[in-house]
C-alpha positions in Angstrom: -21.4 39.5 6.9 -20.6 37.1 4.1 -22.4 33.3 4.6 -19.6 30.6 3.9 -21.1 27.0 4.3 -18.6 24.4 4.7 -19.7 20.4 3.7 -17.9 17.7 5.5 -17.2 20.3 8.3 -16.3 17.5 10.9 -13.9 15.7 8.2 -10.3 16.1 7.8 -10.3 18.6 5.3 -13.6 20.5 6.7 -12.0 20.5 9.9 -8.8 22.2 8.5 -10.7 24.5 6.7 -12.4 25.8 9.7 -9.3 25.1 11.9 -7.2 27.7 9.6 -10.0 30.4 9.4 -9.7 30.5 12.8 -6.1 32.4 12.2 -7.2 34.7 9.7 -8.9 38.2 10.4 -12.3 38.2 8.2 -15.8 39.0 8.2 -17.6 35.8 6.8 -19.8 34.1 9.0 -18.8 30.7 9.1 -21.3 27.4 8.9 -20.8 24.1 9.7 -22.8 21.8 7.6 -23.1 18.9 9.9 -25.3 15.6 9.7 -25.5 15.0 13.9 -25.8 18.5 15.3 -25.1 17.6 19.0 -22.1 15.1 18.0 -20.5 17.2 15.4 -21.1 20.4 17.6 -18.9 19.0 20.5 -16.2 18.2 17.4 -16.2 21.4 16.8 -16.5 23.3 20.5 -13.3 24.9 20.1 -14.1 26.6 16.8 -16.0 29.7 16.3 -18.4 28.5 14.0 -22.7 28.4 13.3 -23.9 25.3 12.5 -26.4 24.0 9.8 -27.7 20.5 8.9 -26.5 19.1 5.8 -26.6 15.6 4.8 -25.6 14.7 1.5 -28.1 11.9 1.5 -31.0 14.4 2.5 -32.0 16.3 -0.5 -34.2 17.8 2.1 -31.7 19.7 3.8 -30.1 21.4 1.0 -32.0 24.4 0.4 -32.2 25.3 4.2 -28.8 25.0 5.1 -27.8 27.4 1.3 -30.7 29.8 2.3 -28.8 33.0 2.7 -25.4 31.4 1.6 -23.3 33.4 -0.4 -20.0 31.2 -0.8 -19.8 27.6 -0.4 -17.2 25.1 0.5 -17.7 21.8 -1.4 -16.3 18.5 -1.1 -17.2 14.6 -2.2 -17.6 12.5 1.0 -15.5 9.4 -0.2 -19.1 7.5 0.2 -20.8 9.7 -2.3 -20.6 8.6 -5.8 -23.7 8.8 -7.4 -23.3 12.4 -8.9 -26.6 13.2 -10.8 -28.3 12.0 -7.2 -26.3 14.0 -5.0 -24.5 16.8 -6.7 -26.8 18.3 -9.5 -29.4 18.8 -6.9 -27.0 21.1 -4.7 -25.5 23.0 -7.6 -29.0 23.0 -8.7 -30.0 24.3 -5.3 -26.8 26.8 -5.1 -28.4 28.5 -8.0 -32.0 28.8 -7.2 -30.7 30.1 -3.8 -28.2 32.8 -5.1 -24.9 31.2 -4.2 -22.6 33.8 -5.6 -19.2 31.2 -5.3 -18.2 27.3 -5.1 -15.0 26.3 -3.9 -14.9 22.5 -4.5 -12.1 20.4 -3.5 -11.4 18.1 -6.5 -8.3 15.8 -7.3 -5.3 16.5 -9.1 -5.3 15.4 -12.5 -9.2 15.3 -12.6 -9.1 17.1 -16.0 -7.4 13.8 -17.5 -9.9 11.0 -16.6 -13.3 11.8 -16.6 -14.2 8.6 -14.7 -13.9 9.6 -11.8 -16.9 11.6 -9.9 -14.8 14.5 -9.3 -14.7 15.5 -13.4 -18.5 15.3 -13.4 -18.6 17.5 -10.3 -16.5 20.5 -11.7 -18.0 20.0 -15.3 -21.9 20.7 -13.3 -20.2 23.5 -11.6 -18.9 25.1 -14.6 -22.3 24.8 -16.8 -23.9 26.4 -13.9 -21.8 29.7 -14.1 -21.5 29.9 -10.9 -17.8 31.3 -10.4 -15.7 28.7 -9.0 -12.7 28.1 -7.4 -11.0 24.2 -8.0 -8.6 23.0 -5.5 -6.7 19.9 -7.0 -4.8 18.4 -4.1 -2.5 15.6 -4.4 -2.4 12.5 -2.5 -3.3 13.3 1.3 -0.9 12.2 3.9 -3.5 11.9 6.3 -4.6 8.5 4.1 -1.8 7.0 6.8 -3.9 8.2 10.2 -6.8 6.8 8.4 -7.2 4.5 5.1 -4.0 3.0 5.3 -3.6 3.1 9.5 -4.8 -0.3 10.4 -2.3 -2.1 7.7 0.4 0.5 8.8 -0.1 0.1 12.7 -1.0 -3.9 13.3 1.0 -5.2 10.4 4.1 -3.0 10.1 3.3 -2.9 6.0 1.9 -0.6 3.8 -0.6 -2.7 1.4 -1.7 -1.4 -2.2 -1.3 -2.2 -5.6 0.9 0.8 -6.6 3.9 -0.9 -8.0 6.6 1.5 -8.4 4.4 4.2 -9.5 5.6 8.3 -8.0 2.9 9.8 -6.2 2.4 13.7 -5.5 1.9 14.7 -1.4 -0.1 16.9 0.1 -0.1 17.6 3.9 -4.1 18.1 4.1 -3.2 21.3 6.8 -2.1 22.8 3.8 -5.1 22.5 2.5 -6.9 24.0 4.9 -4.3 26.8 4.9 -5.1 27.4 1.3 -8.6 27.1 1.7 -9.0 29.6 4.2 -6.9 32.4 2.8 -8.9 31.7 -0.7 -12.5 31.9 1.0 -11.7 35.2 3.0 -10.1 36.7 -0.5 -12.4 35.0 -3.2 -11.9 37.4 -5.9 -9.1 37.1 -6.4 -9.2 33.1 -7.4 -12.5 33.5 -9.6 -12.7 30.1 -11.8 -9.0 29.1 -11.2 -7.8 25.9 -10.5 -5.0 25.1 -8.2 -3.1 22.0 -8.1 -1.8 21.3 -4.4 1.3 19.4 -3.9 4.6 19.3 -1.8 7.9 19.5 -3.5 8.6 15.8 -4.2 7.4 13.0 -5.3 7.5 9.5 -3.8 6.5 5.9 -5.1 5.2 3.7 -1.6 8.4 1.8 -1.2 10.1 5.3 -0.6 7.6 6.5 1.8 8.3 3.2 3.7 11.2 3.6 3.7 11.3 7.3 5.5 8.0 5.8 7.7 10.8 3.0 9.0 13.3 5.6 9.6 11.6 8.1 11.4 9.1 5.8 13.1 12.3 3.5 14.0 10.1 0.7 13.1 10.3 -1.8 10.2 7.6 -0.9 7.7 7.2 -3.0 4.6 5.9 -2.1 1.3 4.0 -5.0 -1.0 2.5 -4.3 -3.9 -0.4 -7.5 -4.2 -2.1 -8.0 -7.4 -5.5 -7.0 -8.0 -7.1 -10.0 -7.4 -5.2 -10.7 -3.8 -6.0 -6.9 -3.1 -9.5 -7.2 -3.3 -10.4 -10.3 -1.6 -7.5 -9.0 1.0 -9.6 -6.1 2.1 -12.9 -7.9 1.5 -11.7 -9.9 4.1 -11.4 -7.1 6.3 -15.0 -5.8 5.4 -14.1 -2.9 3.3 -17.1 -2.1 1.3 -16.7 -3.4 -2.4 -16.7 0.4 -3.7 -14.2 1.9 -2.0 -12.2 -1.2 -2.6 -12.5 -0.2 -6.4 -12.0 3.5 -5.3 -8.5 2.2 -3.7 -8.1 0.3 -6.5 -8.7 3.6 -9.1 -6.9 5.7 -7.1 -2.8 3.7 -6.1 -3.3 0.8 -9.4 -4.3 3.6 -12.4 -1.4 6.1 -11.8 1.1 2.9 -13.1 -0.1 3.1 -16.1 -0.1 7.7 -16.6 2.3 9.5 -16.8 4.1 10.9 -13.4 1.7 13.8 -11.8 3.6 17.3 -11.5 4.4 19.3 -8.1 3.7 22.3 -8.1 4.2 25.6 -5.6 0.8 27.2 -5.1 0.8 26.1 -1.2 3.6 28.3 -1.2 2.2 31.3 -3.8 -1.2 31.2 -1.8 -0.5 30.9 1.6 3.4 32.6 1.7 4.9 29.4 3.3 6.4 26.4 2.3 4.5 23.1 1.9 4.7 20.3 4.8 7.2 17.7 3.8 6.5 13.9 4.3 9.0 13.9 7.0 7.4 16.7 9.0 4.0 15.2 8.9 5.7 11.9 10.1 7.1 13.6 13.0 3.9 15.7 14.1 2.0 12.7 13.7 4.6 10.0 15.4 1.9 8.8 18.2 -1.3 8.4 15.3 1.5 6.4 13.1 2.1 3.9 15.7 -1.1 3.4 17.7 
């Protein structure tokens, strides 16, 4: 059987991944690359899965947990930045171990601004010629059940220097859906890119707007300047760099121009995208508690 390791495993997206594989008929044998076996083991009981410690932050446990590991599922733990430190030692370690395929979840529009760590990532991938697969994905809804929750729960307001700026969506069960139906049919997506949206685009005023509706709850949206941003979530003892990761990722895209949807959830997986009203409604009780 084919070895699939899968970073962040215990994650949003990691979970997905392994959530969808679950509904798919294949004959890879599955790891979890967890950092606390016996926590991250009960996260994942219900899942038919093998486990392996990984810890980004331990070089040390790179080269067991890619011993025998023929396809790997890579992702950047919002925490991880420091690329040379991290990542060329586990592309480095994909090739002295014989990983034969790397599908890494990247960022849509990542070829345009090569400050971010997700551009230094695929570039390493590519000069290792190890066949790749990069998944692009748009803005997660899931950022509401978890980056945005506590501003969206106990303040009724969505808080983020966005202006009027129209962001791409992407229902992160999609991309788990995608992922899963790549990694059990990888050659067919050998070095392709995919760029994972739904079929609109929304600036954050509009997405309040549908949150109040469905939600029946008064949601506001307020753009704050840069400076009020920063010492706002300072204040709430966000760690300075991913206040500057908020910042890069909801102030930048006022100033580009307007990112593209696009229907590869739909080509890949043969159904259509999650809308931003659907998610709201499967997620009603995460949205308001």
């Amino acid at each position: 059987m084919t070895k699939v390791l899968i970073t962040g495993a215990t994650g949003n997206v990691g979970t997905e991944v392994i959530k969808s594989l679950q509904n798919i008929d294949h004959q890879l044998d599955i790891y979890a690359g967890v950092r606390n076996s016996n926590e991250d083991r009960r996260k994942l009981s219900n899942y038919k899965v093998n486990f392996s410690r990984f810890d980004f932050t331990d070089v040390e446990t790179y080269k067991t947990a890619l011993d025998g590991c023929e396809i790997l599922f890579l992702l950047r733990p919002p925490q991880i930045s420091e690329v040379e430190k991290y990542f060329k030692p586990i592309i480095d370690t994909c090739k002295k171990n014989g990983v034969k395929h790397i599908v890494f979840l990247s960022v849509q529009g990542v070829e345009k601004s090569k400050i971010i760590p997700h551009h230094k990532i695929e570039k390493l991938i590519v000069d290792s010629k190890i066949p790749y697969t990069f998944l692009r994905p748009a803005y997660f809804m899931q950022n509401f059940t978890t980056t945005l929750h506590n501003d969206l729960v106990n303040k009724k307001r969505i808080y983020l220097p966005a202006g009027n700026a129209k962001f791409t969506l992407v229902d992160v069960r999609d991309i788990g859906a995608v992922s899963a139906t790549i990694l059990t049919n990888i050659s067919k997506h050998i070095n392709k890119s995919y760029e994972l949206t739904c079929i609109v685009k929304l600036t954050f005023l509009e997405m309040a707007r549908i949150l109040s509706d469905i939600l029946r709850i008064e949601i506001q949206y307020i753009s704050p300047n840069l400076i009020s941003f920063f010492l706002t979530k300072r204040k709430e003892k966000i760690p300075t760099m991913f206040i500057l990761v908020m910042i890069m990722l909801h102030y930048f895209p006022r100033f580009q121009k307007e990112p593209e949807t696009t229907n590869w959830v739909e080509k890949i997986t043969n159904r259509k995208p999650t809308t931003f009203e659907q998610f709201i409604n499967d997620n009603k009780n995460a949205l308001t508690e």
